[in-house]
N, C-alpha and C positions, 0 to 999 in steps of 0.2 A: 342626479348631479346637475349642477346647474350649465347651461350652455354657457361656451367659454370663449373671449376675443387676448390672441398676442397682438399686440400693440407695439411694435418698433418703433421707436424714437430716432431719428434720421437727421442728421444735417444734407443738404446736397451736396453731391462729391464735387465741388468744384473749385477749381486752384485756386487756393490762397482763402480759401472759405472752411475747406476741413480737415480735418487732422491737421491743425497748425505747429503745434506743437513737434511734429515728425518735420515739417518743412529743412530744419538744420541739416537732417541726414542725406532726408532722400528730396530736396527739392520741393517748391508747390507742385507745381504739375507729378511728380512720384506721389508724396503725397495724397493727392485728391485719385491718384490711379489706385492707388492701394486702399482709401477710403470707399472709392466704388466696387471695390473686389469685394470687401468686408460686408458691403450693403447688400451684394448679389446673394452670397454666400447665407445671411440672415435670412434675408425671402424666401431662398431656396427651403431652408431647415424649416422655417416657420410655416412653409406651405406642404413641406415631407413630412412631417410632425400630425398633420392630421387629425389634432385633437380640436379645433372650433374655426372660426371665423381671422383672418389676419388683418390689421390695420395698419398702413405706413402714417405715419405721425409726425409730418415733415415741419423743417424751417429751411429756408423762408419758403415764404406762403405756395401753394401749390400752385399757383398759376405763374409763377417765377422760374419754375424748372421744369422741364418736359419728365415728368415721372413716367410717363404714360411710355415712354422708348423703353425702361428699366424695367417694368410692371412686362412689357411683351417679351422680353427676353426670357421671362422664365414661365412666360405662359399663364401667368394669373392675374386673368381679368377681374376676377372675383374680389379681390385684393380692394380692399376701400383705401380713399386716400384725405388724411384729411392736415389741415393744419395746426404747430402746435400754439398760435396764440404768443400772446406776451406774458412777461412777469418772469422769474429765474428760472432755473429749473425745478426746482420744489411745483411751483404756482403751476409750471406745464403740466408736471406728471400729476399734481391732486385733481388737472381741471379734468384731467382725460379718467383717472380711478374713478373720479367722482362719477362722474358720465355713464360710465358702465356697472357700476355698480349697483348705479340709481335704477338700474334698468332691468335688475336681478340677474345680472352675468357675471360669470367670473374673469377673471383677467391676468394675463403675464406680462408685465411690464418689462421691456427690454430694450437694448441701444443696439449698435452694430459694429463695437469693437472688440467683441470677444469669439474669436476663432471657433475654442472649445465649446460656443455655445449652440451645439447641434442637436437634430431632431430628438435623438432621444434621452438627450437631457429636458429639452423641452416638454417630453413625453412625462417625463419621470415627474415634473415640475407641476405638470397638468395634475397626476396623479394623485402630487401631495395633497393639492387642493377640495380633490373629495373626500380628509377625515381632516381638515385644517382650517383654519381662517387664513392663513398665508403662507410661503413659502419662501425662503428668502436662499438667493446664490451668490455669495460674495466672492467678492474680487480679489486677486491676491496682492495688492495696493492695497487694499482698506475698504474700497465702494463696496457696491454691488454693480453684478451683470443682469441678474434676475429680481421683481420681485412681484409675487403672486399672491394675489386677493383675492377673498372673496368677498370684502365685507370693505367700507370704507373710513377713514379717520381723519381729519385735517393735522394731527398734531404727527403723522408721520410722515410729513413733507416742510411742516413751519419749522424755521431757524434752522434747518440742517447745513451746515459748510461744507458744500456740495464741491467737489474735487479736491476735498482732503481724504484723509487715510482714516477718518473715525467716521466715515459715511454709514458703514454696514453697522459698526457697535452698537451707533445711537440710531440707527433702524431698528436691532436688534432688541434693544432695550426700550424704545418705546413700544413695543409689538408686544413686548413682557408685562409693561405698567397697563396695558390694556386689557388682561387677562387673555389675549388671543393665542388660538393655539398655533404654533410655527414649527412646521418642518423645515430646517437650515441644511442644504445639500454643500457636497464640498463646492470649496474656493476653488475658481478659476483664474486663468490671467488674461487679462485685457491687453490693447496694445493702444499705446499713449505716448510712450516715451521712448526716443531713440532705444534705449537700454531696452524695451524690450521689443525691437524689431528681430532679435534669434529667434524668439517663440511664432512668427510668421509662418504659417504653411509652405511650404517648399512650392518655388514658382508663382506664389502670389508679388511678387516682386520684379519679376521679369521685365523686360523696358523701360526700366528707369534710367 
């Protein structure tokens, strides 16, 4: 099997910069508290998960936020930290597949809004990828949380309408038009929108 890097996609948890969209309910400053819980919680899983290498994949640029305070909280040095560059989302996440890919690794590409997305889904994700070209874990919105390559393509990042509800389909379906093989593990739920701060973990809300 080939060695393999999860790759977290990150904004910095900082008020009025993430989880904007939650600001209505819980405030900026709740907000960016509940977006650094989400963040910890990711590193956590992706470093208990065990299955390769982990990369934070931050905006804005690494030298803008002290990652290095967040990286010692859970104890992993080892953790690379890089930046994710310009262009939409699509243009981030091809520059980083591409990169790794190019390099004969395999890769899980993931964000930091999804609770459920712990170690041994991670694990299980990894898994897929030793009889697969990819693996894909959608969102119960529409996206995805997860998506796992081993092989790269530009057309499954170009023109996607990225924070709509046909995110995962038209993943799904260009992964089809390519003949690649794809194990699709169930949907999870993200958290993005007031409506869905009940599915929060009990006590990740605390001091608001």
């Amino acid at each position: 099997m080939k060695q393999l890097t999860i790759v977290i996609f990150a904004k910095a948890p900082v008020a009025g910069f993430a989880k904007t969209r939650l600001i209505p309910a819980l405030g900026s400053a709740g907000a960016a508290r509940l977006a650094r819980r989400m963040l910890d919680a990711t590193l956590r899983a992706a470093v208990a998960a065990e299955v390769g290498s982990v990369e934070l994949c931050v905006t804005p640029d690494p030298a803008a936020f002290d990652w290095s305070t967040l990286l010692g909280i859970i104890r992993a040095p080892s953790v690379m930290v890089s930046g994710q560059g310009g262009g939409d989302l699509g243009a981030r996440l091809a520059r980083v597949a591409r990169r790794i890919t190019y390099a004969n690794r395999a890769t899980l590409l993931i964000g930091t809004d999804c609770p459920g997305l712990g170690s041994s889904v991670l694990c299980a994700a990894a898994a897929a990828l030793e009889a697969n070209d990819a693996v894909l874990v959608p969102s119960l919105d529409g996206g995805y949380v997860l998506l796992g390559l081993n092989r790269y393509h530009a057309s499954l990042f170009r023109g996607v309408s990225w924070g709509t509800a046909t995110v995962a389909a038209a993943t799904s379906a260009r992964l089809d038009a390519l003949g690649w093989t794809t194990c699709r593990l169930p949907a999870l739920r993200d958290i993005d929108e007031p409506n869905d701060l009940p599915a929060v973990p009990k006590g990740w809300l605390d001091g608001r």
